[in-house]
Backbone and ligand atoms as CSV (ligand in chain L), in Angstrom:
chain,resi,resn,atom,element,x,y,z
A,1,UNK,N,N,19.982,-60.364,100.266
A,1,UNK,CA,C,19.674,-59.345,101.257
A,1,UNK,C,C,20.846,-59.198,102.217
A,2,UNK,N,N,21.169,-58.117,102.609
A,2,UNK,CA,C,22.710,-57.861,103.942
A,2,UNK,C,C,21.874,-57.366,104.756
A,3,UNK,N,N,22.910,-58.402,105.771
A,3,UNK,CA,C,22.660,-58.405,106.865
A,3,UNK,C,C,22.529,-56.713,107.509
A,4,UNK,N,N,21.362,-55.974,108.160
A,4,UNK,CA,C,21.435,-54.796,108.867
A,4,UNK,C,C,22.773,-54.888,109.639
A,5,UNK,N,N,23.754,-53.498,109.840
A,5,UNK,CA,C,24.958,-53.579,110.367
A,5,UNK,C,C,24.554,-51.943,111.345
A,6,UNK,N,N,25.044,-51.719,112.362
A,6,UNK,CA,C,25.629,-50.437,113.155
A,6,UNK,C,C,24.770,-50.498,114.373
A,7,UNK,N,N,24.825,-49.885,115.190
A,7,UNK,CA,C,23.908,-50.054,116.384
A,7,UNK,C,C,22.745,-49.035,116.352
A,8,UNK,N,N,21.687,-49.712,117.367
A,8,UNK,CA,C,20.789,-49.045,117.281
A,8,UNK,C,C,20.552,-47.416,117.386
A,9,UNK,N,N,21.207,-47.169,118.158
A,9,UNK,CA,C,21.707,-45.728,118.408
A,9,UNK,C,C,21.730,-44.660,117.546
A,10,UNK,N,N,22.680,-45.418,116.575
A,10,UNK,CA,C,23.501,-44.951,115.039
A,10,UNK,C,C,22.076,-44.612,114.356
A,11,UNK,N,N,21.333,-46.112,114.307
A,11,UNK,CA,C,20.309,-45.660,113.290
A,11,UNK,C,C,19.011,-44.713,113.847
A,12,UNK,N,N,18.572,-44.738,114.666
A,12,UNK,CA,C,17.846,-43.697,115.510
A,12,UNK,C,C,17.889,-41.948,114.987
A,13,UNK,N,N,19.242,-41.943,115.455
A,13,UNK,CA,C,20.111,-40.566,115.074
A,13,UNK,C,C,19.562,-40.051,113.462
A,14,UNK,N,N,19.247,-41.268,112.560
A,14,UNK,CA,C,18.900,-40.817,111.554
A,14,UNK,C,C,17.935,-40.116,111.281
A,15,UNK,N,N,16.538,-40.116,112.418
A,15,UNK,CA,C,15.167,-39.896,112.317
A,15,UNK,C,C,15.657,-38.350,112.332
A,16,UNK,N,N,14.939,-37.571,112.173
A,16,UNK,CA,C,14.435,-36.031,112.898
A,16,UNK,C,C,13.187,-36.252,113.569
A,17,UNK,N,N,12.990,-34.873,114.404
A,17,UNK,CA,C,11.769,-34.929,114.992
A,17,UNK,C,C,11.168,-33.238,115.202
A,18,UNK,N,N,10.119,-33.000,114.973
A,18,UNK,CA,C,9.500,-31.712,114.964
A,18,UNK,C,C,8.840,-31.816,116.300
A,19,UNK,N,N,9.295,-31.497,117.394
A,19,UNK,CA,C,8.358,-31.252,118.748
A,19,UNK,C,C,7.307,-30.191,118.794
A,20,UNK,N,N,6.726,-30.561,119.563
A,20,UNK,CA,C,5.129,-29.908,119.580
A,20,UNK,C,C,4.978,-29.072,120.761
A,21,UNK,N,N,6.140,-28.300,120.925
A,21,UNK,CA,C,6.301,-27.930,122.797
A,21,UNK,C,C,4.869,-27.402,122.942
A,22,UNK,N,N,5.025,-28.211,124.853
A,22,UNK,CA,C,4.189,-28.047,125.817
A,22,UNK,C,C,3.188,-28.869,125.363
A,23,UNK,N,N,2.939,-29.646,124.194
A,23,UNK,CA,C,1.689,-30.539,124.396
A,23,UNK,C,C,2.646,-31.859,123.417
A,24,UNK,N,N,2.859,-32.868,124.581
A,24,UNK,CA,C,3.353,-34.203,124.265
A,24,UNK,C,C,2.102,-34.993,124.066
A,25,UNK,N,N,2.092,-35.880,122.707
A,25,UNK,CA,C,1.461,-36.435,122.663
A,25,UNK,C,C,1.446,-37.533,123.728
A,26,UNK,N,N,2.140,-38.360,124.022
A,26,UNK,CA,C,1.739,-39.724,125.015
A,26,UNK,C,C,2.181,-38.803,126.802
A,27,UNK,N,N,1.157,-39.236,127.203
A,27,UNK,CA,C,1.307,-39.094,128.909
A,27,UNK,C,C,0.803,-39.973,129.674
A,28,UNK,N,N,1.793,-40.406,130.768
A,28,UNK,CA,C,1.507,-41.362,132.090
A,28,UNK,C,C,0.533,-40.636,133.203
A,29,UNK,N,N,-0.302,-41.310,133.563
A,29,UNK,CA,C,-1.311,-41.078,134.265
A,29,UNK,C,C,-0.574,-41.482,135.627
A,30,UNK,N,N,-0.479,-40.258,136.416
A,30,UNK,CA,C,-0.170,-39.672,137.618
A,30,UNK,C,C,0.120,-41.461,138.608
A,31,UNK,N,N,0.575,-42.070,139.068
A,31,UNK,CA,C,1.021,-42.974,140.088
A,31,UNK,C,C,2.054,-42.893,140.705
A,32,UNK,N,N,1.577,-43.322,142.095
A,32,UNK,CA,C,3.022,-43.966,143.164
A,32,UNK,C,C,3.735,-44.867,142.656
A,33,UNK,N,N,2.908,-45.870,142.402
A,33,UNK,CA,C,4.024,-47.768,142.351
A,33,UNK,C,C,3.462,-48.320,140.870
A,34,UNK,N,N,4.396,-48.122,139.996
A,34,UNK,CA,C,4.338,-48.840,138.676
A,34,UNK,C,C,3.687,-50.205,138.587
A,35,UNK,N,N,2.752,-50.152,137.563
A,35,UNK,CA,C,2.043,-52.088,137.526
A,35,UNK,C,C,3.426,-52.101,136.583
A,36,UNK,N,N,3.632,-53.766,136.556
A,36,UNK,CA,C,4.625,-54.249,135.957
A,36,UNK,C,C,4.188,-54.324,134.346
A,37,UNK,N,N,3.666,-53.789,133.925
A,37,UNK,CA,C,3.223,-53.399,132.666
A,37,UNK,C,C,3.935,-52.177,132.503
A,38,UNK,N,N,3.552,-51.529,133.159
A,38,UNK,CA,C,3.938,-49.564,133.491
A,38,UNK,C,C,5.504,-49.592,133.664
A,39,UNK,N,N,5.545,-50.209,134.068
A,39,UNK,CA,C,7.518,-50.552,134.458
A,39,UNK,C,C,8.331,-51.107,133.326
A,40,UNK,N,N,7.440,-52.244,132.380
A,40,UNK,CA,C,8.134,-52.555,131.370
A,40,UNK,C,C,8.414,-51.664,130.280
A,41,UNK,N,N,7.685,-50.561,129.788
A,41,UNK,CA,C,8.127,-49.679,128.836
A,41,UNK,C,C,9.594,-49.338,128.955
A,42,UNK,N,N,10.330,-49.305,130.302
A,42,UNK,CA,C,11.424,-48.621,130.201
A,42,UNK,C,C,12.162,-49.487,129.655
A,43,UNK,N,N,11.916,-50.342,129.648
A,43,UNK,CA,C,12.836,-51.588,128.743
A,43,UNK,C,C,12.295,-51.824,127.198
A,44,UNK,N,N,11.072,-51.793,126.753
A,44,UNK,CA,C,10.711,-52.162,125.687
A,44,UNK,C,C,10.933,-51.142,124.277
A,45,UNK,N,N,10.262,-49.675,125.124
A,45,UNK,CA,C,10.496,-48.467,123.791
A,45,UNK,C,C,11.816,-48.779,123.410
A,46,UNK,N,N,11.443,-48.849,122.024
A,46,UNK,CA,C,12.806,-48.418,121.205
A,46,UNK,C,C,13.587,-47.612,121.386
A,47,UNK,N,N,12.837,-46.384,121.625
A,47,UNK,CA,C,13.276,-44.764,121.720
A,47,UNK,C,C,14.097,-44.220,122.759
A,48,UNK,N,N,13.210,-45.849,123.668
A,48,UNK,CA,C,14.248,-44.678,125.151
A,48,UNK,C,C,13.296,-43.861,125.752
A,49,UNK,N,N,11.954,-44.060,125.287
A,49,UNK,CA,C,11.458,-42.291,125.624
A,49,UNK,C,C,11.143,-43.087,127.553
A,50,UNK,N,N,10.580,-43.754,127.630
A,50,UNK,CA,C,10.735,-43.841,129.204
A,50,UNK,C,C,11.541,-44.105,130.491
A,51,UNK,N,N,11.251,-43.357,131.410
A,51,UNK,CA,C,12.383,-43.650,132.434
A,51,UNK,C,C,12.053,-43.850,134.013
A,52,UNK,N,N,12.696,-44.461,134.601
A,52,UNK,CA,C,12.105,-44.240,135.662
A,52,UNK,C,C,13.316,-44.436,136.649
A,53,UNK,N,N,12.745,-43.202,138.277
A,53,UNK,CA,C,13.772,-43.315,138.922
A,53,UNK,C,C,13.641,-44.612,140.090
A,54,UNK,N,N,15.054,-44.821,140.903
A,54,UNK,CA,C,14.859,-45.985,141.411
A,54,UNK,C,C,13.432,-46.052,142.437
A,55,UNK,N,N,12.597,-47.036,141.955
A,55,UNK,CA,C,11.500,-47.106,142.895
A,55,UNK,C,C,10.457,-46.280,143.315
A,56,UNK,N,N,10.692,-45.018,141.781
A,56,UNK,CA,C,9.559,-43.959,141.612
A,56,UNK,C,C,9.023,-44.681,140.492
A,57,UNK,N,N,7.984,-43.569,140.226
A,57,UNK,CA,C,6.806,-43.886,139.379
A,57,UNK,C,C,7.746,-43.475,137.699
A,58,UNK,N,N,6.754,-44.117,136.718
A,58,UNK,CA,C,7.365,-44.046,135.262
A,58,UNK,C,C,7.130,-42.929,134.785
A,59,UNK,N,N,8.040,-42.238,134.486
A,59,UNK,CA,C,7.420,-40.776,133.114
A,59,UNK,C,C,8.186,-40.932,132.155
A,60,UNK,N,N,7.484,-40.156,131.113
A,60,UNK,CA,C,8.114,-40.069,129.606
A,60,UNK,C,C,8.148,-38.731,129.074
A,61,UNK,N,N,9.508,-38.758,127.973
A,61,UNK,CA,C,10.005,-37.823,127.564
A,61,UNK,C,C,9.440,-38.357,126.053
A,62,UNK,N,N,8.655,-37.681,125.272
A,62,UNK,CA,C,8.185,-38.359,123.810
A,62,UNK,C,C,9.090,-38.032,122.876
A,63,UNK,N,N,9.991,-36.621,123.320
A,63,UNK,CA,C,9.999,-36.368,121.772
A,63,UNK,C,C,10.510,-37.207,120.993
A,64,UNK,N,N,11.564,-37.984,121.109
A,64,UNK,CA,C,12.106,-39.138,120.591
A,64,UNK,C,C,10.718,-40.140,119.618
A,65,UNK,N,N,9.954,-40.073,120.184
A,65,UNK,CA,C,9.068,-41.314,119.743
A,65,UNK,C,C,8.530,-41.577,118.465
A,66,UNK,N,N,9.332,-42.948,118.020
A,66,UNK,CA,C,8.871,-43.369,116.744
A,66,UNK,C,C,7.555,-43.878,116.420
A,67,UNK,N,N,6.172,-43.395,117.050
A,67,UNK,CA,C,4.757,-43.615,116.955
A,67,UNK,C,C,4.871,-45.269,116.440
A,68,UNK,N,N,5.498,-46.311,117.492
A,68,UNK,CA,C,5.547,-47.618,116.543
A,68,UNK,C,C,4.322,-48.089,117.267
A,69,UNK,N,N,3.665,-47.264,118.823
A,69,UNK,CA,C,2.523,-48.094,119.335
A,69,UNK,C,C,2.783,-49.126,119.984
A,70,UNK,N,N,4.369,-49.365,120.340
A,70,UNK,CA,C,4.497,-50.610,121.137
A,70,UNK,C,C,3.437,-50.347,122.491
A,71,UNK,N,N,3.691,-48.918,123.200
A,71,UNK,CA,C,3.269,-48.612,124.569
A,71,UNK,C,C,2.197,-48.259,124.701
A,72,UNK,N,N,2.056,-47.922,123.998
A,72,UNK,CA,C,-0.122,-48.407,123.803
A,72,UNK,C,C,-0.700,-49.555,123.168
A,73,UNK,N,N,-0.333,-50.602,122.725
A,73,UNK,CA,C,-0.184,-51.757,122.660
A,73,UNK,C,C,-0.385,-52.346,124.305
A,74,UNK,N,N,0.783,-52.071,124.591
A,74,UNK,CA,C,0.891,-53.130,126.257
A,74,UNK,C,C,0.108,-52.533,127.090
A,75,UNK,N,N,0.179,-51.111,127.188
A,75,UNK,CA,C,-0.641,-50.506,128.028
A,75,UNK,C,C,-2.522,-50.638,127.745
A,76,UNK,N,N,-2.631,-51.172,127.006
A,76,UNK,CA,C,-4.167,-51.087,126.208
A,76,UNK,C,C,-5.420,-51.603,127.294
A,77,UNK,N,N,-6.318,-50.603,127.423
A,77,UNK,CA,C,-7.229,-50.793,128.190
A,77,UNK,C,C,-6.672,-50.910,129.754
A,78,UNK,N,N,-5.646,-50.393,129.798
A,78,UNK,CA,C,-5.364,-50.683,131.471
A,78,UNK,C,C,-5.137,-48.782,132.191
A,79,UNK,N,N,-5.558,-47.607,131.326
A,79,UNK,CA,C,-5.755,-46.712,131.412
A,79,UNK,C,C,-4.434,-45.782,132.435
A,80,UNK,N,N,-3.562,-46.582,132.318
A,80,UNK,CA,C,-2.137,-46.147,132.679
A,80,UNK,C,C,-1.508,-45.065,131.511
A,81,UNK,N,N,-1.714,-45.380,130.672
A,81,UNK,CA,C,-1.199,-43.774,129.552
A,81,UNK,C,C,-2.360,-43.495,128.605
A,82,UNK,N,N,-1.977,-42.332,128.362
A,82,UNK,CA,C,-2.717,-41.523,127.535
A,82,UNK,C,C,-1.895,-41.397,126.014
A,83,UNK,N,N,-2.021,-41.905,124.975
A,83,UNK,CA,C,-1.746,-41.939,123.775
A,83,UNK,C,C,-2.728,-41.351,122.569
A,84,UNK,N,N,-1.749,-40.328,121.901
A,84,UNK,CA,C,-2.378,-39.730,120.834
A,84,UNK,C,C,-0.957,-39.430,119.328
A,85,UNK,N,N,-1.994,-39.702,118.686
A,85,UNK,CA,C,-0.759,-38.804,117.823
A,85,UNK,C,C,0.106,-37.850,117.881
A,86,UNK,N,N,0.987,-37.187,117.531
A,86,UNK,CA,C,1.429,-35.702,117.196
A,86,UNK,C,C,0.070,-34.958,116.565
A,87,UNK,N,N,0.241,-33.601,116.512
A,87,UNK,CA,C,-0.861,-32.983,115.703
A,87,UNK,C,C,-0.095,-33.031,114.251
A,88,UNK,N,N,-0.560,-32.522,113.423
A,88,UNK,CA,C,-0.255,-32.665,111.853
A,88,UNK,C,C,0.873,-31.904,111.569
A,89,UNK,N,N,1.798,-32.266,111.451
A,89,UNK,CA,C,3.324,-31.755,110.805
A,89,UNK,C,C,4.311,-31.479,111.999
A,90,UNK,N,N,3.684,-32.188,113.268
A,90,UNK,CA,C,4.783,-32.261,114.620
A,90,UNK,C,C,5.084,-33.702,114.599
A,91,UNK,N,N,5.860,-34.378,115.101
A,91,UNK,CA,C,6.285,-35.497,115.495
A,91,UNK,C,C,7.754,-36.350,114.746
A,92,UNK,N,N,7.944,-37.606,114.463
A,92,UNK,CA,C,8.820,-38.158,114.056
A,92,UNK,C,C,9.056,-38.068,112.617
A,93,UNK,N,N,10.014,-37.432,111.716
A,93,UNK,CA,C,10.104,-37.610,110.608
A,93,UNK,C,C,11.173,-38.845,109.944
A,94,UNK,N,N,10.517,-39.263,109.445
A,94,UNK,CA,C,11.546,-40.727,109.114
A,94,UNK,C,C,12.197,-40.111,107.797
A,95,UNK,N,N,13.348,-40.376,107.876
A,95,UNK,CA,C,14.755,-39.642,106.545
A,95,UNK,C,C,14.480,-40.604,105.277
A,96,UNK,N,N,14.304,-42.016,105.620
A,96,UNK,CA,C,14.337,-42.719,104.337
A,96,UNK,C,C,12.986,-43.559,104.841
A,97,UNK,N,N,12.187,-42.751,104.631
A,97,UNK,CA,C,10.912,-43.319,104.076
A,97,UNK,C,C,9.500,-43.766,105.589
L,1,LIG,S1,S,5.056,-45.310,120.564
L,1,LIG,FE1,FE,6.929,-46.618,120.499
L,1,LIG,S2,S,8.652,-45.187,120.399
L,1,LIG,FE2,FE,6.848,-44.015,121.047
L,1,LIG,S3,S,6.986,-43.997,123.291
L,1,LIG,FE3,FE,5.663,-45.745,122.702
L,1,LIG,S4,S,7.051,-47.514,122.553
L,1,LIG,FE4,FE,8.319,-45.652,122.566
């Protein structure tokens, strides 16, 4: 087996993505002060899709998002985002498979 080689970046770039304008599947539920759950996405997504400004609240940009469920995972039952699929033939298309 070889070793995976190039940066993450590189391989990202490979995905496409069909956006669904005006209806993103994942949304942050309206806050002032991030729980440290809510704060960690900006570090954890793969994608990048979250951001936050200094010492504002978290929002996200989806289209990027590889539906891997990390952020509804962490976020689970703590009713800080709203997670759904894409609708059918919008979202992440993976190139090789
Ligand atoms: S599902 Fe994965 S890629 Fe998409 S926003 Fe959540 S953590 Fe990021």
């Amino acid at each position: 087996m070889q070793t995976p080689t190039g940066k993450v970046e590189e391989k990202l770039y490979q995905n496409r993505y069909l956006v669904d304008e005006g209806r993103p599947h994942i949304r942050v539920v309206p806050h002032t002060q991030p729980s440290e759950r809510l704060a960690a996405l900006v570090k954890i997504c793969p994608a990048g899709c979250y951001s936050r400004s200094e010492a504002g609240p978290v929002e996200v940009a989806p289209d990027g998002c590889l539906e891997c469920g990390t952020c509804r995972i962490l976020c689970a039952g703590t009713g800080e985002i709203e997670w759904n699929y894409p609708r059918g033939g919008y979202g992440i298309l993976f190139k090789f498979g």
